[in-house]
MDAnalysis code that builds the backbone (N, CA, C; Angstrom):
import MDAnalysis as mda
import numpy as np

u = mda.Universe.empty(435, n_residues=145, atom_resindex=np.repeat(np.arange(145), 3), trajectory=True)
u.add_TopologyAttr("name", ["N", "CA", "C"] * 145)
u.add_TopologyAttr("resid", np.arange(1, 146))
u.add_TopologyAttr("resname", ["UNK", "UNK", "UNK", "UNK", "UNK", "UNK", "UNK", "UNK", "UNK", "UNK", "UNK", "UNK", "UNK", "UNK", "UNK", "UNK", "UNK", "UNK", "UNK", "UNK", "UNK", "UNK", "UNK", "UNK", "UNK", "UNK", "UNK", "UNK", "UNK", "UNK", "UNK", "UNK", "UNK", "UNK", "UNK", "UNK", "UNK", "UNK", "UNK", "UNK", "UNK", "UNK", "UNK", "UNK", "UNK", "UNK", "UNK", "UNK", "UNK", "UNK", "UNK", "UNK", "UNK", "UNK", "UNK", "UNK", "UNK", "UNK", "UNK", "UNK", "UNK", "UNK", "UNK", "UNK", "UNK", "UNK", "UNK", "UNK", "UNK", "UNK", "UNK", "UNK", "UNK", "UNK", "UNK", "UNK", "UNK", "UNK", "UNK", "UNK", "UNK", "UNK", "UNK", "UNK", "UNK", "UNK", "UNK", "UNK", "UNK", "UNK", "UNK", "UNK", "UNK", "UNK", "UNK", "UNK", "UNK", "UNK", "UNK", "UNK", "UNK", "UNK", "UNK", "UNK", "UNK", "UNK", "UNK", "UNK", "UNK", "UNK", "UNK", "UNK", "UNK", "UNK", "UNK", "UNK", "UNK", "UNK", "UNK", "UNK", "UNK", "UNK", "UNK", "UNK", "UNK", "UNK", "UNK", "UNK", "UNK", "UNK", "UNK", "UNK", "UNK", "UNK", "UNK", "UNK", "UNK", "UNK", "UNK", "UNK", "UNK", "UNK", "UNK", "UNK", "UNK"])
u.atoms.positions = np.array([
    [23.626, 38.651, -69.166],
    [22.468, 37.817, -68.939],
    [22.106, 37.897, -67.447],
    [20.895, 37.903, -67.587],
    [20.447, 38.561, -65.874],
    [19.836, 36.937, -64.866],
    [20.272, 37.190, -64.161],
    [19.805, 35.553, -63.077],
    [18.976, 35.995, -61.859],
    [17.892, 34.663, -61.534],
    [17.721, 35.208, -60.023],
    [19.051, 35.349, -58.720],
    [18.288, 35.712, -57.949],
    [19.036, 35.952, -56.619],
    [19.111, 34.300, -56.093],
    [20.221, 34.356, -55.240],
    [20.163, 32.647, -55.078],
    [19.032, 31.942, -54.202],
    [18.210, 32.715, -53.426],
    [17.046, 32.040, -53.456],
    [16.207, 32.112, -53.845],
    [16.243, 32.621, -55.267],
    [14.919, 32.230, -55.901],
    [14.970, 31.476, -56.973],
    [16.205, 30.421, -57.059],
    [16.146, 29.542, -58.033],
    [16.398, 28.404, -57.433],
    [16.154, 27.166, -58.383],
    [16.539, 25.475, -57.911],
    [17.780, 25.606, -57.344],
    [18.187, 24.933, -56.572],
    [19.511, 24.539, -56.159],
    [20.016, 23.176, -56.471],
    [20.405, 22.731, -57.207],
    [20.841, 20.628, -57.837],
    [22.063, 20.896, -57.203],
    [22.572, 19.357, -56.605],
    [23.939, 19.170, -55.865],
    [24.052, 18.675, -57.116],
    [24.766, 19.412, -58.104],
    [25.577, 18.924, -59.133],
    [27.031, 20.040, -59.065],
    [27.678, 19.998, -60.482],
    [28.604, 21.119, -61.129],
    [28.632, 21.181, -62.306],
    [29.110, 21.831, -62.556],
    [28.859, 22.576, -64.162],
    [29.774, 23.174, -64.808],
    [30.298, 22.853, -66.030],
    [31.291, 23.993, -66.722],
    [31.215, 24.001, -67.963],
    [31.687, 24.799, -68.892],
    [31.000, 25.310, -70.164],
    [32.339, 25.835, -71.165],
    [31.836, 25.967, -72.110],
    [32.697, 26.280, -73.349],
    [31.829, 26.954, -73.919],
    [31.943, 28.154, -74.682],
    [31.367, 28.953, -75.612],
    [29.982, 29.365, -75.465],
    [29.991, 29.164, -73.965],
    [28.343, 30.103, -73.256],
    [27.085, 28.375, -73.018],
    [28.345, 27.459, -73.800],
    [26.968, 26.245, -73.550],
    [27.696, 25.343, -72.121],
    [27.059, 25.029, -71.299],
    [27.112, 24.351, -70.564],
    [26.425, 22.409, -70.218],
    [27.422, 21.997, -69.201],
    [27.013, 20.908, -69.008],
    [26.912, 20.767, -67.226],
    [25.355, 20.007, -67.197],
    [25.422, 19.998, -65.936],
    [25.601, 18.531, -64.964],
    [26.734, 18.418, -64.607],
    [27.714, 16.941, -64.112],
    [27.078, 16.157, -62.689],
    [25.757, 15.673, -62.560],
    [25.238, 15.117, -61.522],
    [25.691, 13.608, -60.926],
    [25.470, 13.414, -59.991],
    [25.247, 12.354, -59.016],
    [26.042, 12.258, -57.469],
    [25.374, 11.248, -57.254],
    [25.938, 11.386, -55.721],
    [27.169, 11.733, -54.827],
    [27.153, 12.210, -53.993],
    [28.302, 12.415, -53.418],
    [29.594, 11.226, -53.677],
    [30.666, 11.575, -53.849],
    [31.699, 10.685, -54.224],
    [31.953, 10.130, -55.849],
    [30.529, 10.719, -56.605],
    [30.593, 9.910, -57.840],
    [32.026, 10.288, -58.974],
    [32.344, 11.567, -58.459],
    [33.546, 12.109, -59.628],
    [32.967, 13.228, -60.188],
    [31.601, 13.887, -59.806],
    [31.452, 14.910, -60.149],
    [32.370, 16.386, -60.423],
    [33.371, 16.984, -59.373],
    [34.158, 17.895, -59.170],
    [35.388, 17.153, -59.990],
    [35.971, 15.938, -60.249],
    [36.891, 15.676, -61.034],
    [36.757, 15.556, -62.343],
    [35.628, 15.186, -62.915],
    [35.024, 15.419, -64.768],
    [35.275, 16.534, -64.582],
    [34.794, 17.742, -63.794],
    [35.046, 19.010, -63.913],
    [36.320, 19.271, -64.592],
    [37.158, 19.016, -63.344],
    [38.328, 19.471, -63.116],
    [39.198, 19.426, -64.589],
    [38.401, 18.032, -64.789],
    [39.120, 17.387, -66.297],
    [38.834, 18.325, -67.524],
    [37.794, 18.917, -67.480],
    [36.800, 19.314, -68.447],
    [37.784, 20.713, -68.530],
    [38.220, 21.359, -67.051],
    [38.317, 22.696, -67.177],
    [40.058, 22.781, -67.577],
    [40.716, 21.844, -67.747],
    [42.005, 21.441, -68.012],
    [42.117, 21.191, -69.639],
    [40.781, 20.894, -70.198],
    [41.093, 20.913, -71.898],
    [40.381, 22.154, -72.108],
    [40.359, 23.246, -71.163],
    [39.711, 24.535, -71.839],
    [37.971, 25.026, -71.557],
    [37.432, 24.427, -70.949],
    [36.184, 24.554, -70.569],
    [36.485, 25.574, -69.003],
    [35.114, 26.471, -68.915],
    [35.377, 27.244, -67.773],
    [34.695, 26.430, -66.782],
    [34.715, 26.763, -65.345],
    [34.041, 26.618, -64.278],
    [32.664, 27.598, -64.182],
    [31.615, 26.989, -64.182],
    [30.065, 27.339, -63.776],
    [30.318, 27.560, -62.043],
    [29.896, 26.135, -61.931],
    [29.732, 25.745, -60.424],
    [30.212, 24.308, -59.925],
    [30.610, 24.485, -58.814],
    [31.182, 22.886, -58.098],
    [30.201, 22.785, -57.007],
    [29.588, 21.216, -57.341],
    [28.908, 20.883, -56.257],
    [27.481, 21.598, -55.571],
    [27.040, 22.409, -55.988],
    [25.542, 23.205, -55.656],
    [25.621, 24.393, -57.095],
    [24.580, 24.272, -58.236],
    [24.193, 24.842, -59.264],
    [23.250, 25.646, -58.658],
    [23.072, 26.812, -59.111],
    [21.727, 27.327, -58.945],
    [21.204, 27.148, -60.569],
    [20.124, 26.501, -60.683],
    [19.199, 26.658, -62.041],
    [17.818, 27.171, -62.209],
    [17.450, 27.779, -63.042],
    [16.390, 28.552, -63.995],
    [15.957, 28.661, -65.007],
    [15.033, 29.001, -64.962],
    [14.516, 28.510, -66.435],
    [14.086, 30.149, -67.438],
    [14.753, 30.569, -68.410],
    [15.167, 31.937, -68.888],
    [14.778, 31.575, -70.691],
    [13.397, 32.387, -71.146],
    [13.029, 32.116, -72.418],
    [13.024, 30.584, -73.194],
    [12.319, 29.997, -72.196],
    [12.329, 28.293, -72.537],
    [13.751, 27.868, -73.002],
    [15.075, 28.213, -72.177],
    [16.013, 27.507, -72.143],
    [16.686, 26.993, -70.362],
    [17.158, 26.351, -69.902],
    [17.545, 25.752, -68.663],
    [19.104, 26.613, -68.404],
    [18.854, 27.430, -67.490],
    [20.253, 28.179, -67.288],
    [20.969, 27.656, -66.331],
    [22.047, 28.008, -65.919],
    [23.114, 27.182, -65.019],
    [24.148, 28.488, -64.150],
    [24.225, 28.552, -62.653],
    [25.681, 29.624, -62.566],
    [25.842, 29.085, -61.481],
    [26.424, 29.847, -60.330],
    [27.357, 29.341, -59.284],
    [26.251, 30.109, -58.494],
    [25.838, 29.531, -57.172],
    [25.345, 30.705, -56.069],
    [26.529, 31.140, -55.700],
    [26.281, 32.280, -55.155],
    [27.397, 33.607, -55.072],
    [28.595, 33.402, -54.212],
    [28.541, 31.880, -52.765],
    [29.164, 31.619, -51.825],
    [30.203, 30.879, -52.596],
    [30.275, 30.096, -53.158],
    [31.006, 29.493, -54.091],
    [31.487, 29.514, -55.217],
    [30.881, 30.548, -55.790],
    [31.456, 30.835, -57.073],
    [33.145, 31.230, -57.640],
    [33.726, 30.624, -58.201],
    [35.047, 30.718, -58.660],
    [35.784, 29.787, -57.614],
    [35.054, 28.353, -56.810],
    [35.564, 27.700, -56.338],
    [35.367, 26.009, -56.365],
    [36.009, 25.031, -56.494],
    [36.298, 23.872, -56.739],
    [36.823, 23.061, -55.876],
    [36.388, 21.832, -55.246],
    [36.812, 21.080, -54.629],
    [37.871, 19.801, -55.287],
    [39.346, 20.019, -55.179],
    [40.115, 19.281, -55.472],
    [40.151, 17.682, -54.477],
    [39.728, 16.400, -54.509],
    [39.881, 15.928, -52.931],
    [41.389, 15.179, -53.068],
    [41.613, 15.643, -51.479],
    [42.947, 15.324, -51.372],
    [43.800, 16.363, -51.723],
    [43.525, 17.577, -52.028],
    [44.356, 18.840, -52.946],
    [44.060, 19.986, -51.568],
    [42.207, 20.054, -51.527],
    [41.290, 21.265, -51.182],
    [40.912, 21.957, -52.024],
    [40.720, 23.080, -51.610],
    [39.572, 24.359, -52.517],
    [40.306, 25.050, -53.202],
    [40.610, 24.643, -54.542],
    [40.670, 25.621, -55.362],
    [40.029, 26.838, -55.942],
    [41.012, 27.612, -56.327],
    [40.258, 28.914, -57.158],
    [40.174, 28.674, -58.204],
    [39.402, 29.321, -59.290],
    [39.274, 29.108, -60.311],
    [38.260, 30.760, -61.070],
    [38.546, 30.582, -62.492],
    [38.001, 31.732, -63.091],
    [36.349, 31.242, -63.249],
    [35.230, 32.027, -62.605],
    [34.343, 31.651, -62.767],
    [33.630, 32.043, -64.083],
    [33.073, 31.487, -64.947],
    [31.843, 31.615, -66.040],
    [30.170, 31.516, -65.652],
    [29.440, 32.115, -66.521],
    [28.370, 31.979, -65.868],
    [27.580, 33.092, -65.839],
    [26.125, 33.581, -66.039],
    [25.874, 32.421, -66.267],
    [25.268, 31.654, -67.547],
    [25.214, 30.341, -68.119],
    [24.944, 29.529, -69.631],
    [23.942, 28.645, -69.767],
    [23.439, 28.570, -70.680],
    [22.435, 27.562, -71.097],
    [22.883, 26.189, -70.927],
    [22.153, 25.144, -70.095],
    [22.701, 23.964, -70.511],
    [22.198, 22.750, -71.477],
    [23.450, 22.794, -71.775],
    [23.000, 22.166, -73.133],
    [23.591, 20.432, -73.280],
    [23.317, 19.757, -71.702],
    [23.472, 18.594, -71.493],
    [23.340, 18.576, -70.295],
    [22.669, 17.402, -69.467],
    [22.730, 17.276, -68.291],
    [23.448, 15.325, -67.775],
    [24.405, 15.360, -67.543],
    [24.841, 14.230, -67.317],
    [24.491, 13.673, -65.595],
    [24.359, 12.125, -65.668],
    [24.295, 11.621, -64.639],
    [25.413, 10.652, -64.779],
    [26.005, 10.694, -63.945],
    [27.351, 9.850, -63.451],
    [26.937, 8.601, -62.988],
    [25.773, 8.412, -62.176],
    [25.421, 7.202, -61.388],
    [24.897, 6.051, -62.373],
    [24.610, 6.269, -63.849],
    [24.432, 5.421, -64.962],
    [25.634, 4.963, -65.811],
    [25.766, 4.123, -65.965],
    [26.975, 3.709, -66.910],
    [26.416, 3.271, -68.407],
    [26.741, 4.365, -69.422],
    [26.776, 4.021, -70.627],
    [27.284, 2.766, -71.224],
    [26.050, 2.248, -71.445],
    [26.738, 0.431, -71.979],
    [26.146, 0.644, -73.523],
    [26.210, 1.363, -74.933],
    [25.840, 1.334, -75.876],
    [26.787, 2.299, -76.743],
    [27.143, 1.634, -77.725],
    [28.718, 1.973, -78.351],
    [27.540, 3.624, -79.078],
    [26.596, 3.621, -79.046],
    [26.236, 4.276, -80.368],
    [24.582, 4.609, -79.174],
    [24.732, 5.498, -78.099],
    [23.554, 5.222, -77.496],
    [22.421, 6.240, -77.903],
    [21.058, 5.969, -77.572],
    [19.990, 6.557, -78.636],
    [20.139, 7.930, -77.729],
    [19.224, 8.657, -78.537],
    [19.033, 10.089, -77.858],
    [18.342, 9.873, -76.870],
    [18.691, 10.369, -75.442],
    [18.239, 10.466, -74.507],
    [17.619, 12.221, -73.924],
    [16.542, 12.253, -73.374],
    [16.242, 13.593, -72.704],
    [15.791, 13.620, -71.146],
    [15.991, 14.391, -70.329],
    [15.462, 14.500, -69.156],
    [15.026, 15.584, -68.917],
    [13.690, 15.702, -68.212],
    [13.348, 17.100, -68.148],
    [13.773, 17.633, -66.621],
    [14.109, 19.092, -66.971],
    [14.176, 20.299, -65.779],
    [13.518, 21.017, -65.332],
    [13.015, 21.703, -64.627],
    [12.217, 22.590, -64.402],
    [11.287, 22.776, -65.556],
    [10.779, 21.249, -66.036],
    [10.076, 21.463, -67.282],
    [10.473, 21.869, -68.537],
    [11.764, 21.765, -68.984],
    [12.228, 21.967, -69.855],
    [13.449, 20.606, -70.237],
    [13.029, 20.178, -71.502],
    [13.614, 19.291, -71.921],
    [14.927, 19.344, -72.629],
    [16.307, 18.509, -72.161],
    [17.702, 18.811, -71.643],
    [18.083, 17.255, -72.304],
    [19.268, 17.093, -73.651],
    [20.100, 16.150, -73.780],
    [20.620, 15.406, -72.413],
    [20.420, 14.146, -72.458],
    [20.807, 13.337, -71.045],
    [21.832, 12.250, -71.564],
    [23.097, 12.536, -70.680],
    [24.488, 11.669, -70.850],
    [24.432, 10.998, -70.008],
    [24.959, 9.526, -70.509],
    [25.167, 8.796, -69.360],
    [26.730, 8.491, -68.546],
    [27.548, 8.037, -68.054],
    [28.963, 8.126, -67.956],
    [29.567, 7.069, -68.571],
    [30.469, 7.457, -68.904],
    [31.303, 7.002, -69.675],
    [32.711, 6.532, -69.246],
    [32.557, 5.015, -68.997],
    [33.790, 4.760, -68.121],
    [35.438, 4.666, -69.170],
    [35.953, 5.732, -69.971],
    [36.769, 5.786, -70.672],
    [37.326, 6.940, -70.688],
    [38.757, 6.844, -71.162],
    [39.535, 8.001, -71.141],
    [38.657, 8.873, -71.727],
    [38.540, 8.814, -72.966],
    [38.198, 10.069, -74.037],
    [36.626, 10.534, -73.215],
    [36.063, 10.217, -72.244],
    [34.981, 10.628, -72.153],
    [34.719, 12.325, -71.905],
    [35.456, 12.910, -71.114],
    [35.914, 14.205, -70.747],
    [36.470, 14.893, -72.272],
    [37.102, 14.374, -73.056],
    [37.301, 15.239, -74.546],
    [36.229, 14.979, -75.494],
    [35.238, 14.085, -75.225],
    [33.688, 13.768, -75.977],
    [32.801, 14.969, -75.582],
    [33.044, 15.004, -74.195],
    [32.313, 16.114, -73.899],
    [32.389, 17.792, -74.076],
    [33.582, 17.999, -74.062],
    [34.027, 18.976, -74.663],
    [33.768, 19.243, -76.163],
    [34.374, 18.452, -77.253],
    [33.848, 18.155, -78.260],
    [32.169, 18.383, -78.254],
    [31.440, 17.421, -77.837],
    [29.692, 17.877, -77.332],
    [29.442, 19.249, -77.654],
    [30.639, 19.975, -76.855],
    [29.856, 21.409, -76.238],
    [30.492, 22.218, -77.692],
    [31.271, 21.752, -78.429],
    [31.826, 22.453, -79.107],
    [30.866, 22.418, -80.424],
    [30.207, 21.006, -81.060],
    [29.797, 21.273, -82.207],
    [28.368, 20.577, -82.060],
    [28.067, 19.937, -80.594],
    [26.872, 18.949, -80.523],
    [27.210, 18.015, -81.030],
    [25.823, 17.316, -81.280],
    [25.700, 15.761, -81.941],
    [24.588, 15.802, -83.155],
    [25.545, 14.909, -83.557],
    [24.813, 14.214, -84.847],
    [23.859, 13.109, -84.691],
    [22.722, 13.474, -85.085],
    [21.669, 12.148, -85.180],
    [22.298, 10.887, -84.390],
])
C-alpha cells in the first residue's frame, strides 16, 4: 500500500496500532496515556503504527494511518525511554479514540467523527481494566449495533 511522503500528509499528535491491517487511532493531550493504551494494546498482540505524531491520509475514501519515517518502529515508555518496536503500517483506521472524554454509558450509542472528511467510529475512554482487550476485540470482529 503506497503513502504520501511525510510532508504531504496530516500530521495528528496521536498513536496508533493495529491488528489485521485495521487500525486505531489513540488521541489526546499530552500526558493523557496515549503511548501506554498503546503499549497495552501491543502486549495483547496488536502491532505498533505510530507513537505520538501519525501521519494521516485519505486513500479510496478510507482514513489511512503510518509512522512518519523519524519515528517509526519507536515508542515512548515514560520512566522506561524509547523503545523499539516492530513497526506496521501502513492501515485503515477503523476507530479513532479520544482519551480526554470519559465514557459514562454502559451501552454507548454509535458515535462518528470526521477526518480529513471522512467519517471514522469515535471511542470514548474507558476508565477500566478490560478497556485495552475491548479494543483489541473492536479491531478483531467490530461492533454490533
Amino acid at each position: 500500500m503506497s503513502r504520501p511522503a511525510d510532508q504531504d500528509c496530516h500530521i495528528e499528535h496521536a498513536s496508533a496500532v493495529a491488528l489485521g491491517g485495521r487500525g486505531v487511532l489513540i488521541a489526546g493531550p499530552s500526558g493523557s496515556g496515549k503511548s501506554g493504551l498503546a503499549l497495552q494494546l501491543m502486549a495483547l498482540g496488536a502491532g505498533l503504527v505510530a507513537d505520538d505524531r501519525c501521519c494521516l491520509w485519505r486513500q479510496d475514501q478510507q482514513l489511512m494511518v503510518d509512522a512518519p519515517a523519524a519515528i517509526r518502529g519507536r515508542i515512548e515508555a515514560r520512566h522506561l525511554g524509547i523503545l523499539n518496536a516492530d513497526a506496521v503500517g501502513p492501515v485503515q483506521v477503523a476507530a479513532y479514540i479520544q482519551l480526554d472524554t470519559v465514557e459514562d454509558q454502559r451501552l454507548p450509542p454509535l458515535r462518528q467523527i470526521s477526518v480529513l472528511g471522512l467519517s471514522v467510529p469515535l471511542l470514548h475512554n474507558v476508565q477500566a481494566q478490560h478497556f485495552s482487550a475491548a479494543i483489541l476485540q473492536f479491531l478483531k470482529a467490530g461492533r454490533w449495533a
